[in-house]
C-alpha positions as CSV (number, residue, x, y, z in Angstrom):
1,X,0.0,0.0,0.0
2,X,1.0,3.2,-0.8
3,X,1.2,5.3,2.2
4,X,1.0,9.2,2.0
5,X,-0.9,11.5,11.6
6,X,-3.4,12.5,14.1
7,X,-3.8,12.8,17.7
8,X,-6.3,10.2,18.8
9,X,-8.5,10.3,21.6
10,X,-8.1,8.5,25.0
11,X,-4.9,7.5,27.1
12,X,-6.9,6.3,30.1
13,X,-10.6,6.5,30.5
14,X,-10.7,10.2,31.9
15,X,-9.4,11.4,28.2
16,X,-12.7,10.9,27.0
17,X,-13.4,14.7,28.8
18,X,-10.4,15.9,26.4
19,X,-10.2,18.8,24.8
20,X,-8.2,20.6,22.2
21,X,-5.9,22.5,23.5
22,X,-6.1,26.4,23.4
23,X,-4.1,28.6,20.7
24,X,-0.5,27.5,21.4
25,X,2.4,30.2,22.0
26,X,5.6,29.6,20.9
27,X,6.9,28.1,23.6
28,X,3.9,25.5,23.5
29,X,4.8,24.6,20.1
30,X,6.8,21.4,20.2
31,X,9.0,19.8,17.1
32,X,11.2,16.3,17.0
33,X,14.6,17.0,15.6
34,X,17.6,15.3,14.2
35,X,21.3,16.2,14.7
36,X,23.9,13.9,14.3
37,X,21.7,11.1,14.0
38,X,20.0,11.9,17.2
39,X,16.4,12.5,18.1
40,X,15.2,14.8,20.4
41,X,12.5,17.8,21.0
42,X,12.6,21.4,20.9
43,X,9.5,24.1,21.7
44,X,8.6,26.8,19.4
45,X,11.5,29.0,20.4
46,X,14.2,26.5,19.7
47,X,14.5,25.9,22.7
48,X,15.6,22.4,23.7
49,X,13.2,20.3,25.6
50,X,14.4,16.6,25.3
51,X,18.0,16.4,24.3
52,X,19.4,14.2,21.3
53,X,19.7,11.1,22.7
54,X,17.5,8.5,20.3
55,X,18.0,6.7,17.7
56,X,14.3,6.9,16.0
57,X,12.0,9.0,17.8
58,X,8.2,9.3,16.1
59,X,5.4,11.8,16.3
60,X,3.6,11.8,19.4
61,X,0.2,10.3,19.8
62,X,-2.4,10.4,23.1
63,X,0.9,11.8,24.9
64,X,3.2,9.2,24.0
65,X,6.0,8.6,21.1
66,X,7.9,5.6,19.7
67,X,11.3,6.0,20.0
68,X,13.9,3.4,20.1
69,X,17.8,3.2,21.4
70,X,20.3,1.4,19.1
71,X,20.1,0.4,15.2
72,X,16.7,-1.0,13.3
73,X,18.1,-4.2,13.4
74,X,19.2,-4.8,17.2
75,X,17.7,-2.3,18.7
76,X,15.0,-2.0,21.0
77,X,11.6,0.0,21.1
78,X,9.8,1.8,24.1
79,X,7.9,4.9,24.1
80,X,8.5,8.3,25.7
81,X,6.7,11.2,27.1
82,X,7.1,14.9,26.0
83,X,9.8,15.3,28.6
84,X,11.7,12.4,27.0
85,X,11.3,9.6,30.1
86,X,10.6,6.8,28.9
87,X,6.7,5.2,30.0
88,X,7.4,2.0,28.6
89,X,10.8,0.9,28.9
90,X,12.8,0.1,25.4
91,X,12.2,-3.5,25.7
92,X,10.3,-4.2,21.9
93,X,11.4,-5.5,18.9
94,X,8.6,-3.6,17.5
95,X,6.5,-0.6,18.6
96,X,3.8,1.8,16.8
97,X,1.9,4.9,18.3
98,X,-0.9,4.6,20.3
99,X,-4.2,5.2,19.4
100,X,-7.8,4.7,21.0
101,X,-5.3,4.0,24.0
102,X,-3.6,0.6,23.0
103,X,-0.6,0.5,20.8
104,X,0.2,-2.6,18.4
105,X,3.2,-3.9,19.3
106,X,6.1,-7.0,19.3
107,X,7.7,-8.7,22.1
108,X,10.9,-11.1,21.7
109,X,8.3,-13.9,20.6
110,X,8.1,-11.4,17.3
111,X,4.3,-11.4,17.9
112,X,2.1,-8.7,18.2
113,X,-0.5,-7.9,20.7
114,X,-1.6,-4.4,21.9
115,X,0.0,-2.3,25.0
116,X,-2.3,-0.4,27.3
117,X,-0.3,3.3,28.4
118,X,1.1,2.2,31.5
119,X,2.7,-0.7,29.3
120,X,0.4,-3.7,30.4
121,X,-0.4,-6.3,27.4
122,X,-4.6,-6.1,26.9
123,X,-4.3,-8.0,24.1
124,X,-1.6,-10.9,24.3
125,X,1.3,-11.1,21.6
126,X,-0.4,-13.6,19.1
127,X,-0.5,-11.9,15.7
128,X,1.9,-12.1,12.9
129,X,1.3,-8.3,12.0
130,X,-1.1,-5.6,13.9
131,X,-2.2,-2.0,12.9
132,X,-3.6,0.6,14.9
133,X,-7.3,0.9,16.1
134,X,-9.7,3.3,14.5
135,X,-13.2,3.1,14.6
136,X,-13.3,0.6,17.3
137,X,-11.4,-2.1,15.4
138,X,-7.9,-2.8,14.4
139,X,-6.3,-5.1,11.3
140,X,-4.4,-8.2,12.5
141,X,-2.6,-11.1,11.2
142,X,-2.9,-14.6,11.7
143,X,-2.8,-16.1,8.3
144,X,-4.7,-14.0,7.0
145,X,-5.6,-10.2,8.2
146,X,-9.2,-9.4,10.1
147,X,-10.1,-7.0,12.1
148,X,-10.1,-7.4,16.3
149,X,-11.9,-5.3,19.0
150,X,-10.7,-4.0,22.0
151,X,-10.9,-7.4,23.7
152,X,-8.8,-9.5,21.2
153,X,-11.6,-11.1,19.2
154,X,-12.3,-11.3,15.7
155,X,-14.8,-9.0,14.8
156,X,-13.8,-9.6,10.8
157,X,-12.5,-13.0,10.5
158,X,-9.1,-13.1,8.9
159,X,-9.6,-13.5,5.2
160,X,-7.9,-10.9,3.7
161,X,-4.3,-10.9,2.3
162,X,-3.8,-7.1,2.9
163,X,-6.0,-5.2,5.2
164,X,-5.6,-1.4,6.4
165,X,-7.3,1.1,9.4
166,X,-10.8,2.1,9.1
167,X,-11.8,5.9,8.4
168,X,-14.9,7.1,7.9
169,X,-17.0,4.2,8.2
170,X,-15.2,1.7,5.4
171,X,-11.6,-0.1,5.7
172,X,-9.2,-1.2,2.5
173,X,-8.5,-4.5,1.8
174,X,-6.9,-7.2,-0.3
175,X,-8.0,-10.3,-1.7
176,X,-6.8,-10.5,-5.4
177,X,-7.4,-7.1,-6.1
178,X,-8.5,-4.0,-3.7
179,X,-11.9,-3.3,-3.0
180,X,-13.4,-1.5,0.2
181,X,-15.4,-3.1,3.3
182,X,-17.9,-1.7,6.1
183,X,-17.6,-2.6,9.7
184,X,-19.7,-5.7,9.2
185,X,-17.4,-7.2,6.5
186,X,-19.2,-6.7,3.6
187,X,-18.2,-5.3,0.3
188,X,-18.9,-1.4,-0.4
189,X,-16.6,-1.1,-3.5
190,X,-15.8,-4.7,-4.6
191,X,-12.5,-5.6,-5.0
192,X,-11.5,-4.6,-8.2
193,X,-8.4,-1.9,-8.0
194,X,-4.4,-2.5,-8.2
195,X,-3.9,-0.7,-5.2
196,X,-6.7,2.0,-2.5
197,X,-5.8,4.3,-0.3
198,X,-7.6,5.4,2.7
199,X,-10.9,7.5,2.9
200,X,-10.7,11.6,3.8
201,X,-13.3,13.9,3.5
202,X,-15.8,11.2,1.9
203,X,-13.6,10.1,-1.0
204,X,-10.7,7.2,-1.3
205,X,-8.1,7.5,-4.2
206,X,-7.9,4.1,-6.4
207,X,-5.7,2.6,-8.9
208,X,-6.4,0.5,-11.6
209,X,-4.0,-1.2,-14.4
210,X,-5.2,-0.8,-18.1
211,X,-3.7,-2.9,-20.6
212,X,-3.0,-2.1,-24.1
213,X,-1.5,-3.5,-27.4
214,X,1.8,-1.1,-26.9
215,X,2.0,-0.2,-23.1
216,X,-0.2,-0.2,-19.6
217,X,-0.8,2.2,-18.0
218,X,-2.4,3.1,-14.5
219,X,-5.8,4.9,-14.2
220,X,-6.1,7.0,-10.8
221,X,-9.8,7.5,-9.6
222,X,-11.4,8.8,-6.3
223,X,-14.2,6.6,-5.4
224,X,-17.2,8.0,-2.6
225,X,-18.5,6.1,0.2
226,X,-21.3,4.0,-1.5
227,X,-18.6,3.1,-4.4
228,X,-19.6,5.8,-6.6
229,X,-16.3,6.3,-9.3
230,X,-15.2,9.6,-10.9
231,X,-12.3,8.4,-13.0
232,X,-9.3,10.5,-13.7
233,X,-6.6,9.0,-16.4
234,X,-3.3,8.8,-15.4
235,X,0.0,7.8,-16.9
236,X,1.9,4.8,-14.8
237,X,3.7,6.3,-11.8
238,X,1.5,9.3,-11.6
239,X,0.0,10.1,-8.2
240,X,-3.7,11.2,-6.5
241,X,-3.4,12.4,-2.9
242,X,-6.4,12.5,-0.3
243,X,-8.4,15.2,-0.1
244,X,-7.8,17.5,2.8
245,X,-9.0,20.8,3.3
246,X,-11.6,20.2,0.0
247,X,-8.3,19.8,-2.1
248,X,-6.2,17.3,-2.9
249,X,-3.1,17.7,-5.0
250,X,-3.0,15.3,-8.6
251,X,-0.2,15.3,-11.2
252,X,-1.5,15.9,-14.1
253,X,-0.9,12.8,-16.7
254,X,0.2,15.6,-19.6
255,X,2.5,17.9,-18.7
256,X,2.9,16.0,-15.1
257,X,2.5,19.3,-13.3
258,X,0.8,18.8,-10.0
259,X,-2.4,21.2,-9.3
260,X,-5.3,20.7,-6.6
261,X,-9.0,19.3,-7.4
262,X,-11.9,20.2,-5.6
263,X,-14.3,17.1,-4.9
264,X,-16.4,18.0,-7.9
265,X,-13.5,16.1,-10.0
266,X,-12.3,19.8,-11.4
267,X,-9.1,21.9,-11.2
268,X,-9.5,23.8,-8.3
269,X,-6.1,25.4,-8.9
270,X,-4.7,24.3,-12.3
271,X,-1.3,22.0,-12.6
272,X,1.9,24.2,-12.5
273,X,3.9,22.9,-9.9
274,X,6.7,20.7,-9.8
275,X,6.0,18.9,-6.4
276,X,2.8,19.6,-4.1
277,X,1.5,18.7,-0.3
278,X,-1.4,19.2,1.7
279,X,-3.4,21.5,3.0
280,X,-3.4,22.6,5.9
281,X,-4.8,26.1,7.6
282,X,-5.3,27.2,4.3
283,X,-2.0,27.0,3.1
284,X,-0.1,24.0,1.1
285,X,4.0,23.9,0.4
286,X,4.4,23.3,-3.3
287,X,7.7,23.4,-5.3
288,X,8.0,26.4,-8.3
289,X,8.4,24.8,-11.4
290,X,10.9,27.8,-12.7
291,X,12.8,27.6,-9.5
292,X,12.8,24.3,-8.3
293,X,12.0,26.6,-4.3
294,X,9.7,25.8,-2.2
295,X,6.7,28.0,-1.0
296,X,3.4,28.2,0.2
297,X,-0.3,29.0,-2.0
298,X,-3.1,30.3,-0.8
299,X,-6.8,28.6,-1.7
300,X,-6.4,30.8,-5.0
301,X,-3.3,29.3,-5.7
302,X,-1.3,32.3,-5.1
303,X,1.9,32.3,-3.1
304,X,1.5,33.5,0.5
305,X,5.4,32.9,1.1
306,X,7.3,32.7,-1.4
307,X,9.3,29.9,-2.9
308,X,12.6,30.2,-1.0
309,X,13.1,26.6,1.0
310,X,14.9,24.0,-0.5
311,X,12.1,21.5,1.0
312,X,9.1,22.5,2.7
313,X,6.6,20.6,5.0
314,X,2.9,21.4,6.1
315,X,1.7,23.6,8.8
316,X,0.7,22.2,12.3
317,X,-0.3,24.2,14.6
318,X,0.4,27.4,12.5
319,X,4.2,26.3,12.5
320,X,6.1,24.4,9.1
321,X,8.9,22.7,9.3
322,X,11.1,24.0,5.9
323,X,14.7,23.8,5.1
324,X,17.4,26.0,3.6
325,X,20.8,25.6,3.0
326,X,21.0,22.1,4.4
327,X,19.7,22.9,7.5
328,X,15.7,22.7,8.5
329,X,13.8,25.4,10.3
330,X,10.7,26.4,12.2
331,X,8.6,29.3,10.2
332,X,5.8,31.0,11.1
333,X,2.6,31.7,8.9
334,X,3.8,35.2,8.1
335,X,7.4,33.5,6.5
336,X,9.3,34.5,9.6
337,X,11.7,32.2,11.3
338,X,10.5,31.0,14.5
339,X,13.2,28.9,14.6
340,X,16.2,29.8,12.7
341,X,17.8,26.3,10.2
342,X,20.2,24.3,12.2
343,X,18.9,20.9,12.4
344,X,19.1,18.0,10.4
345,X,15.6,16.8,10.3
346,X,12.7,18.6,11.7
347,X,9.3,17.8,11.8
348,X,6.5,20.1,13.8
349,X,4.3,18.2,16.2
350,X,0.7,18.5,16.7
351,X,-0.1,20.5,20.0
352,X,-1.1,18.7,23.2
353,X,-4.3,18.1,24.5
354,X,-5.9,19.2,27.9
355,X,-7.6,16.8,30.1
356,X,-10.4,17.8,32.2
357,X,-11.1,15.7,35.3
């Protein structure tokens, strides 16, 4: 599957009374960074929260991250809080983010089961393979992928040979070919595509192979939730994003120029970039064709800051993580540095949430 991050809901059962943080400051801001081939976090001033000290560290979900201490081969997995200490002690061979308060993750018996916050197994290493929950269920492998609930049981008997999360109601899964289920199982979009993406915003991007006497070639469609198809040709090796924001960036297949379509199926803002992202508070980073720069475009399609990063991601929390000469960089929405280049890697994290007793 072709893969192109959100804060879930509840740690323990009191983070069902959560709610979103108000407008961050600066200092509230929070981004993982690289140097050396260190992880660590800094706030919104650059200010250094959690030193450099892992060797993977990933976004934060319900309050936690994965992080793990030596290589991807030997090393072992835990997860941190925002201060860096570690909750659950680097003890995993594998380890991925929590979400509806469990966590899929592998013991030394290289089985999965899920992780409650405080680190207790509620469901016991017995899969192959596990994915997060969403939607009250979660893909799992034994022989085949299902779907479990919160108690370890099949709620989807494993019959699938690739399954993925639910959103909005319908998951993506494999059998020969890619078609689309509901939470009882049953087919929504029969199995028909090369490869499906995930729903957003009420449409799911799909690919399908199209032979011909000279060449194939790959036709990219959105589909809607009751299977509905709007096709959209596409040369092999083209791509359609999700839609977020009511856009979602597609290369053109002719002068493979990537523009945004609104869910109509039309140019919203016409093909004329080079590269492209998301939306995200009304702005998206998209690489200048003439410059080969990085900026960021309005809903018009005009530039708000101008192409001037050599790479460019999208803003969380009204703060983008770009990079320039080498280096990456905090900026603001006004194309200010809130946090001048220095780092290797930088990524901005979503803000935390409040809990209410």
């Amino acid at each position: 599957m072709i893969a192109l991050c959100a804060l879930s809901s509840a740690l323990l059962a009191c983070r069902r009374c959560e709610k979103p943080a108000p407008p961050a400051g600066p200092s509230e801001h929070l981004a993982r960074f690289a140097v050396g081939g260190k992880w660590g976090v800094v706030d919104g001033t650059g200010s250094v929260l959690v030193e450099a000290r892992f060797d993977q560290l990933e976004d934060f979900s319900e309050g936690l991250a994965v992080a793990r201490v030596g290589d991807e081969n030997s090393g072992r997995y835990g997860y941190v809080d925002r201060s860096g200490r570690w909750v659950i002690e680097p003890k995993l061979l594998r380890a991925r983010a929590f979400s509806e308060g469990l966590a899929p993750a592998a013991d030394e018996s290289r089985r999965f089961g899920y992780l409650s916050p405080d680190g207790r197994w509620v469901i016991a290493p017995s899969f192959e393979n596990a994915e997060r929950f969403s939607e009250g269920t979660a893909p799992a492998k034994q022989g085949r992928w299902g779907y479990l609930d919160k108690t370890g049981a099949w709620k989807i008997a494993p019959k699938f040979a690739d399954a993925e999360p639910f959103t909005e109601g319908r998951a993506a899964v494999r059998v020969e070919s890619w078609g689309y289920i509901d939470g009882s199982g049953a087919w929504v979009v029969e199995p028909r595509f090369q490869d499906a993406r995930a729903f957003a915003e009420g449409r799911a991007a799909v690919y399908s192979h199209v032979s011909s006497p000279f060449f194939g070639r790959t036709t990219c469609s959105y589909v809607g939730l009751g299977g509905r198809q709007a096709s959209l040709l596409v040369d092999e090796g083209l791509r359609c994003d999700r839609f977020h924001e009511s856009r979602a960036a597609v290369q053109d297949p002719k002068s493979r120029a990537w523009g945004f379509f609104a869910p109509s199926g039309k140019w919203q803002i016409s093909p004329r970039f080079s590269d492209a992202g998301r939306f995200s508070e009304g702005l998206a980073p998209v690489r200048d064709e003439a410059r080969g720069l990085w900026g960021f475009i309005d809903a018009s399609g005009n530039f708000r800051i101008d192409p001037r990063f050599e790479a460019a991601r999208e803003f969380v929390a009204s703060a983008a993580a770009v990079k320039e000469n080498g280096k990456w960089g905090l900026l603001g929405r006004d194309g200010s540095w809130r946090v001048a280049p220095r780092f290797d890697e930088l990524h901005a994290l979503a803000p935390q949430r409040r809990v209410e007793p």
